[in-house]
C-alpha positions in Angstrom: 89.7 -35.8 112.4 90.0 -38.7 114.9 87.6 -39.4 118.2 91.1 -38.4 120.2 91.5 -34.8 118.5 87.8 -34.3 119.4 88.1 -35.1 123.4 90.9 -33.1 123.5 88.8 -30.0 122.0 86.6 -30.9 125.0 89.3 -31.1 127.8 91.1 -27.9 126.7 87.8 -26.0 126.0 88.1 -25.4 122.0 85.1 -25.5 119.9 85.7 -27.4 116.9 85.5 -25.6 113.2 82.9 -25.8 111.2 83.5 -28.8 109.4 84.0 -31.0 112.8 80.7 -29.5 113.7 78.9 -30.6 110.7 80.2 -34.7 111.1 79.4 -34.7 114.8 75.6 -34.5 112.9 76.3 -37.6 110.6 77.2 -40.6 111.7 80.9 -40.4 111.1 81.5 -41.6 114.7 80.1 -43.5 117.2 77.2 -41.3 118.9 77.8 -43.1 122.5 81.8 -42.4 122.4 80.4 -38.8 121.6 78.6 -38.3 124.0 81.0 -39.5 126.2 83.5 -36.6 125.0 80.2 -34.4 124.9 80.2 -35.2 128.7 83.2 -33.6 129.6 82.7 -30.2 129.3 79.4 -30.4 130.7 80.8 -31.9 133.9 83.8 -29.5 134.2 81.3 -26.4 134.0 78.4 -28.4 135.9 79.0 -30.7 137.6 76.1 -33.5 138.1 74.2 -30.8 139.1 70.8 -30.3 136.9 69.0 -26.5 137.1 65.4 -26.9 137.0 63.4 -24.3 135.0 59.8 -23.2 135.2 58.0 -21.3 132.4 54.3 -18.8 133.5 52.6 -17.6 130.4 51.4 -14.2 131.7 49.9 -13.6 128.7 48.7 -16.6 126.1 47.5 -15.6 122.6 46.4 -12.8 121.0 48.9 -12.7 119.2 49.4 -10.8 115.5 52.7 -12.5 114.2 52.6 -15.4 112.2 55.6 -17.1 113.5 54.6 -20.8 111.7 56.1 -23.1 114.7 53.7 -20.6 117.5 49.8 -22.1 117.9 49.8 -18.6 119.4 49.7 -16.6 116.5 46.1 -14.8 115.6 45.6 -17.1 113.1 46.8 -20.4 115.1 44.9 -22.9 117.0 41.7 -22.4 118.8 42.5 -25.0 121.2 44.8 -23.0 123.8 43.7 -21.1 126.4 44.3 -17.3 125.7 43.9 -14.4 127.8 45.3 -11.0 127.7 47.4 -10.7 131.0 47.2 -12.7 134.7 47.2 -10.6 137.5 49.9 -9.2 139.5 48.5 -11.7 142.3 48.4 -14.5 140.7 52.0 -14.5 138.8 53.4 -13.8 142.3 51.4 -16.8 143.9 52.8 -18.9 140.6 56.2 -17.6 141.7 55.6 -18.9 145.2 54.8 -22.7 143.3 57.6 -22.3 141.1 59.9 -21.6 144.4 58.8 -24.8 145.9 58.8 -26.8 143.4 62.8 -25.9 143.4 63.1 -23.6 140.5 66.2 -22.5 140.2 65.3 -20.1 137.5 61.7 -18.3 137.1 60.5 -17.6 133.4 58.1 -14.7 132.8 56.8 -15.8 129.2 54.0 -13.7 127.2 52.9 -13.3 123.8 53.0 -10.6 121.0 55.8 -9.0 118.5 57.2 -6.9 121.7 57.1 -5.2 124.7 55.8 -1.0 124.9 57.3 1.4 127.3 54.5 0.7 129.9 54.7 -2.9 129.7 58.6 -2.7 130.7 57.5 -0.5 133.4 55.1 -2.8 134.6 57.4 -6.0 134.1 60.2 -4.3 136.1 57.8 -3.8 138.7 57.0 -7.6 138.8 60.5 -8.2 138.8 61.3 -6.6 142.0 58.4 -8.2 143.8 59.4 -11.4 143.1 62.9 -11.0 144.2 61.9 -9.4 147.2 60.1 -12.2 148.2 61.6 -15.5 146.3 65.2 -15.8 145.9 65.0 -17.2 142.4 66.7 -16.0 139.0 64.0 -14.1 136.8 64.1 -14.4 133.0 61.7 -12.6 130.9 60.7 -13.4 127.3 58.4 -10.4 125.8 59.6 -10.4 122.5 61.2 -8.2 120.1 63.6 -4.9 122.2 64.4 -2.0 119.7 64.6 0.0 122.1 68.1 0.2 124.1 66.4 1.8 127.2 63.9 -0.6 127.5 67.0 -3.2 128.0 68.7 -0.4 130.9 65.1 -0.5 132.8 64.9 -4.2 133.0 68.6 -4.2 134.4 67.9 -1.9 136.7 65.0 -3.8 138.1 67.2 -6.5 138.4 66.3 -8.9 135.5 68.7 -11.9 135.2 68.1 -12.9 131.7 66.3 -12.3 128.6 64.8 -14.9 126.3 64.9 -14.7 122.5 65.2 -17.6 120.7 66.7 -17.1 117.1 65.2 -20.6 116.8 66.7 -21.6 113.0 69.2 -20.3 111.0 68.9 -17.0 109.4 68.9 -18.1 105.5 66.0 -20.1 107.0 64.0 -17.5 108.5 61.7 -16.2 106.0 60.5 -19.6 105.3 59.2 -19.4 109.5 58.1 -15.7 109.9 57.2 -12.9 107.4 55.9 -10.4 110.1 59.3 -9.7 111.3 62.8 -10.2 110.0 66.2 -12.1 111.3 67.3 -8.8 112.2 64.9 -8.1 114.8 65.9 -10.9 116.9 69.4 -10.2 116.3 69.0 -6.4 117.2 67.2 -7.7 120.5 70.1 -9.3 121.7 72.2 -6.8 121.0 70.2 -4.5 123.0 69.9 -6.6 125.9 73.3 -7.7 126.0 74.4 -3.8 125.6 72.8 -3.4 129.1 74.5 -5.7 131.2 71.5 -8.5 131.0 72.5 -12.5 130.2 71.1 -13.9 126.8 68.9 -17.1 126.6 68.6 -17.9 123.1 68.1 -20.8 121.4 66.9 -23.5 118.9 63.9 -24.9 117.7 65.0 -28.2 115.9 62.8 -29.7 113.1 61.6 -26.3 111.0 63.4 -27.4 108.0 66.9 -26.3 109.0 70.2 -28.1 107.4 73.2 -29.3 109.2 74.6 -26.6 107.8 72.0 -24.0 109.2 72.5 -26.1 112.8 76.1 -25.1 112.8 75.7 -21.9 111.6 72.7 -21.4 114.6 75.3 -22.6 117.1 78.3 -20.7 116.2 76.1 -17.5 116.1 75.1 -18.1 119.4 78.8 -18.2 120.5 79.5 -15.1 119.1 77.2 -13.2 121.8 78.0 -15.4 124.1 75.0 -16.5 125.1 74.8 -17.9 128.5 71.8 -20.3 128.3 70.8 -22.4 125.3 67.4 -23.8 124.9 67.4 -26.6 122.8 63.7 -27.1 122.0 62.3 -30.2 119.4 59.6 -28.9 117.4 56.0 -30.8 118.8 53.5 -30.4 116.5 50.2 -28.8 117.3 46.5 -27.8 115.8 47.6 -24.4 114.3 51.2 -24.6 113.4 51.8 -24.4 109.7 55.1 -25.5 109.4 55.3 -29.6 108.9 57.3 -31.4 111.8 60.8 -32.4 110.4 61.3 -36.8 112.1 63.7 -36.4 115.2 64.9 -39.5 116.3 66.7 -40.0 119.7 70.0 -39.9 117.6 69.4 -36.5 115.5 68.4 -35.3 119.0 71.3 -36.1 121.1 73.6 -35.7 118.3 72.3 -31.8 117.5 73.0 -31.6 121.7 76.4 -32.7 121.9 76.8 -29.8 118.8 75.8 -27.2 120.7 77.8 -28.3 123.8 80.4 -28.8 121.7 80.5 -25.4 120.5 79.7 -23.5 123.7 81.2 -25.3 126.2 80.6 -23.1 129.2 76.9 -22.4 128.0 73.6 -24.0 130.3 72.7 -26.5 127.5 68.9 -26.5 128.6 66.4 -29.6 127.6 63.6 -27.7 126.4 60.6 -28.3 124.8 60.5 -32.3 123.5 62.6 -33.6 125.9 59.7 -36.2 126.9 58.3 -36.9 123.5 61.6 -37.2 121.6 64.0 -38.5 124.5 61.2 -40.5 126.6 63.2 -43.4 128.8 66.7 -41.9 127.5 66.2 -38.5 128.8 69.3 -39.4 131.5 71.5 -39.6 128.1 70.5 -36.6 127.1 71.3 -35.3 131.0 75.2 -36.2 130.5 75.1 -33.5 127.6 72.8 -31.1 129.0 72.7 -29.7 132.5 69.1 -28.0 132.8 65.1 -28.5 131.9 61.9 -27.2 132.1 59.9 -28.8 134.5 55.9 -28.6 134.6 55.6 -27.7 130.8 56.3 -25.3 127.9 55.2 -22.5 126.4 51.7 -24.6 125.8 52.3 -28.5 125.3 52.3 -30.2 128.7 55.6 -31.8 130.6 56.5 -34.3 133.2 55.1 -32.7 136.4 58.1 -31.7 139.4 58.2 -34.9 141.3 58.3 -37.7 138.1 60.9 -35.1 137.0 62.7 -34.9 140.2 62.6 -39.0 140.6 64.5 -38.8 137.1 67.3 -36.6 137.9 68.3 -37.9 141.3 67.4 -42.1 140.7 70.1 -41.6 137.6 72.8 -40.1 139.9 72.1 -36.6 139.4 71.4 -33.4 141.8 69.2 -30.5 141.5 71.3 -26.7 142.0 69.7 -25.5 144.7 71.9 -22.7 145.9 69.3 -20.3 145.3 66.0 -22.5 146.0 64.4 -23.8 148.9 63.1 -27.5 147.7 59.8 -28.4 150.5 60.8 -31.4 152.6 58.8 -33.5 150.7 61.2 -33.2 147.6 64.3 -33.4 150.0 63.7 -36.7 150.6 64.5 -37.7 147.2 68.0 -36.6 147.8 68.1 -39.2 149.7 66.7 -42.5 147.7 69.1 -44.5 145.9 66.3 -45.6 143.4 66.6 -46.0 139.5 63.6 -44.3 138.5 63.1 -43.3 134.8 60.4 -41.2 134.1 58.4 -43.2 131.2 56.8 -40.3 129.4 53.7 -40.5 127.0 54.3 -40.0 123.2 51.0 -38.4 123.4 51.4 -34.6 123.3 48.9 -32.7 124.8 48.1 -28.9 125.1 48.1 -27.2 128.5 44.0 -26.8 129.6 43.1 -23.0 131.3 44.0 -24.4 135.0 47.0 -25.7 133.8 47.9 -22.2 132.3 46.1 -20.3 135.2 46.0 -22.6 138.6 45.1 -19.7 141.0 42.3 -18.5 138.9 38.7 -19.6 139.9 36.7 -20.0 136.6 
């Protein structure tokens, strides 16, 4: 396979086979002119727009799986701030910050194995009031959905997508969770996609997957067609008890450009990492991928909206705003012409309680 068969994959819209996958992880070719073919997809599909992302932990701990890569577990560290639920008030106040801060997309996030019937009752119900009053996409993540009806409630309350990471590839799975299996996540998505709702699933790199397992992840993730791919880098933190795999900038960008390569027409999202691994270079990884999360992750702190704004638009980018209403204060960067790189700490750092739960007086 030449550099030439490999653009023209990516100007027709073919995913390459397996075994093209697997060298676009080595370095059988240049990683620059790859990403350059990497690029082309993502701006036929894309654009140079960039769709920002913004994650609330309703719930944080208290959690009884022992998913290795999750400081949330029951057993994980004593350092985050857990609590059982935020109110109704203050995740619609959140909503309100994530609205202004020009979230395109709004992600409910809580903790434990999976949802009951009265939790989906009560998320649908959260649902609509956000709509109703922010015109944002919702995406919920709530875990594990055995239950096909649970998926035609959501869908009816007008949930936009579900998140459930497969996060590694399946021969690797029992090495990361005992508590549940590989078929629970897989039954999830099945579930949700059965009732109409789009799929956000991805990867965490660095759990001790192979190149192998990578390709394997991303081909898997074609075959539901998956709309949205999180491509999170494993950070490290007091109660994980799985050992950080090294990720250079060049595994990083290179396990990218696989899973544009692969799903073509998929939002390749910059998840959790993107400011440890990528730092400076985060507009590389931007040609590749065309979303983030902005303020943060699950429990490691981010870039904050405006440093992460300044990134976007000084390297030539826009932010999709066709269903976001960006305050007047962040319009103005529209209009600089400035070459501003966020230059993010190596340092990672765990979200504090008013980082996790602004609205709350303590």
């Amino acid at each position: 396979m030449n550099l030439s068969y490999l653009k023209k994959l990516a100007e027709t819209g073919e995913s390459p086979d397996r075994l093209i996958a697997l060298s676009l992880l080595n370095n059988t070719y240049p990683l620059e002119e790859l990403i350059d073919i990497a690029e082309i997809p993502r701006v036929r599909h894309y654009r140079n727009e960039v769709q920002i992302h913004v994650i609330n932990n309703i719930k944080n701990g208290h959690c009884a799986e022992d998913c290795g890569y999750c400081a949330q577990r029951s057993s994980g560290t004593e350092d985050i701030a857990a609590y059982s639920g935020k109110t109704e008030e203050e995740i619609l106040e959140e909503a309100k910050d994530a609205f202004q801060s020009g979230a395109f997309r709004y992600c409910l996030v809580t903790s434990g194995r999976g949802p009951t019937m009265q939790n989906i009752h009560k998320y649908a119900s959260l649902i609509r009031k956000i709509k109703e009053k922010f015109p944002m996409e919702i995406c919920l993540s709530a875990g594990i959905v055995n239950n096909p009806q649970m998926a035609q409630i959501l869908k009816e309350a007008g949930l936009n997508r579900y998140n459930h990471n497969l996060n590694t590839s399946e021969e690797n799975y029992p090495a990361i969770s005992k508590t549940h299996s590989y078929s629970d996540r897989l039954d999830t998505l099945k579930n949700l996609t059965g009732a109409g709702i789009s799929i956000c699933s991805g990867i965490i790199a660095g759990l001790g997957e192979t190149d192998e397992g990578i390709v394997d992840l991303a081909f898997r993730l074609k075959s539901y067609e998956v709309a949205s791919i999180p491509v999170n880098f494993f950070l490290p933190v007091p109660g994980h008890i799985i050992k950080a795999e090294p990720v250079t900038y060049e595994r990083a960008m290179r396990i990218l450009i696989v899973f544009r390569m692969i799903n073509q027409n998929a939002e390749i999202r910059l998840a959790a990492g993107r400011e440890h691994y990528f730092g400076e270079k985060q507009p590389d990884a931007l040609r590749v991928a065309n979303s983030l999360f902005v303020s943060g992750y699950l429990n490691v702190k981010g870039s904050d909206a405006i440093s992460t704004l300044e990134m976007i638009y000084g390297n030539g980018y826009s932010v999709d705003t066709k269903n976001s209403d960006l305050p007047h204060e962040l319009e103005k960067l529209q209009e600089k012409n400035k070459d501003i790189i966020h230059k993010s700490s190596a340092t990672i750092k765990l979200k504090t309680f008013s980082d996790l739960r602004p609205h709350t007086q303590k």
